[in-house]
C-alpha positions as CSV (number, residue, x, y, z in Angstrom):
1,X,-1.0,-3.1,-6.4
2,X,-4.0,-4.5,-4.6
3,X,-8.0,-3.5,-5.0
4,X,-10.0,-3.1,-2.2
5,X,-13.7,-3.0,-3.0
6,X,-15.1,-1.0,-0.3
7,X,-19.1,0.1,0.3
8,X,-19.7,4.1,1.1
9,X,-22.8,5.5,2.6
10,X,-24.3,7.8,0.0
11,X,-23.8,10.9,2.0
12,X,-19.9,10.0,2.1
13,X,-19.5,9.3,-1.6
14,X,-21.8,12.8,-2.4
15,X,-18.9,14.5,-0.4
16,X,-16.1,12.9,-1.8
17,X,-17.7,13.5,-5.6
18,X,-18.3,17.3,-4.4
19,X,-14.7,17.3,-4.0
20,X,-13.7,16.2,-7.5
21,X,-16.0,18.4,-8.9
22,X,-14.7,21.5,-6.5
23,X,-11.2,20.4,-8.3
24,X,-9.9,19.5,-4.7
25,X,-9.3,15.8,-5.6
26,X,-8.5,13.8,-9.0
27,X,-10.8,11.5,-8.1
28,X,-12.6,9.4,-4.7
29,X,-9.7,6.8,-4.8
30,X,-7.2,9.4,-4.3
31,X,-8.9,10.5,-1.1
32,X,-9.5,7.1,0.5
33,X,-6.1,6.3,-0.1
34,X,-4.7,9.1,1.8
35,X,-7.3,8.8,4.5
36,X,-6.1,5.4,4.7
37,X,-2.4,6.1,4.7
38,X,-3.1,8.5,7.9
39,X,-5.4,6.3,9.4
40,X,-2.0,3.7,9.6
41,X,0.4,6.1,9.9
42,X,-1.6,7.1,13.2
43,X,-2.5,3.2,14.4
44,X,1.0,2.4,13.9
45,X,1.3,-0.7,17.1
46,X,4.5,1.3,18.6
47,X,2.2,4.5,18.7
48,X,-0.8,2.5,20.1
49,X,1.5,0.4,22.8
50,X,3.1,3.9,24.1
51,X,-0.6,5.4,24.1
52,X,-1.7,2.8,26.4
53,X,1.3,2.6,28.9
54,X,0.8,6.6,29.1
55,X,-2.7,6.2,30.3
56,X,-2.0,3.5,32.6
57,X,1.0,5.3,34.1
58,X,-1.4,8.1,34.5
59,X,-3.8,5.7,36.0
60,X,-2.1,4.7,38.5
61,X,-0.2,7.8,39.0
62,X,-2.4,10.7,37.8
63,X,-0.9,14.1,36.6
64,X,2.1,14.0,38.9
C-alpha cells in the first residue's frame, strides 16, 4: 500500500470530519479513497477517448 499526503482546504476537511462524527464515514481516508476510486473509474482513457470522438462526431455532424 502507498501514502499519499494530500493538503485539504479547511472547509473540505470540516465536511469530511462532520461526516465521521454523523457516523457516515470510519474516518476522512475512507472518503478520499472512494472519491478517488470514482474519480478513475470515471477518467478511465477508453471512457475519455469515446467521450471525445462522440463530440467530435457531433461536431461535425450535429444531432443527426
Amino acid at each position: 500500500m502507498k501514502t499519499i499526503a494530500v493538503e485539504c482546504p479547511d472547509q473540505l476537511h470540516e465536511q469530511l470530519q462532520a461526516l465521521v462524527r454523523e457516523g457516515w464515514i470510519k474516518n476522512p481516508e475512507q472518503a478520499v479513497l472512494e472519491a478517488l476510486r470514482r474519480f478513475l473509474d470515471s477518467h478511465r482513457p477508453d471512457l475519455q477517448q469515446a467521450q471525445v470522438l462522440s463530440d467530435v462526431q457531433w461536431g461535425l455532424h450535429g444531432r443527426e
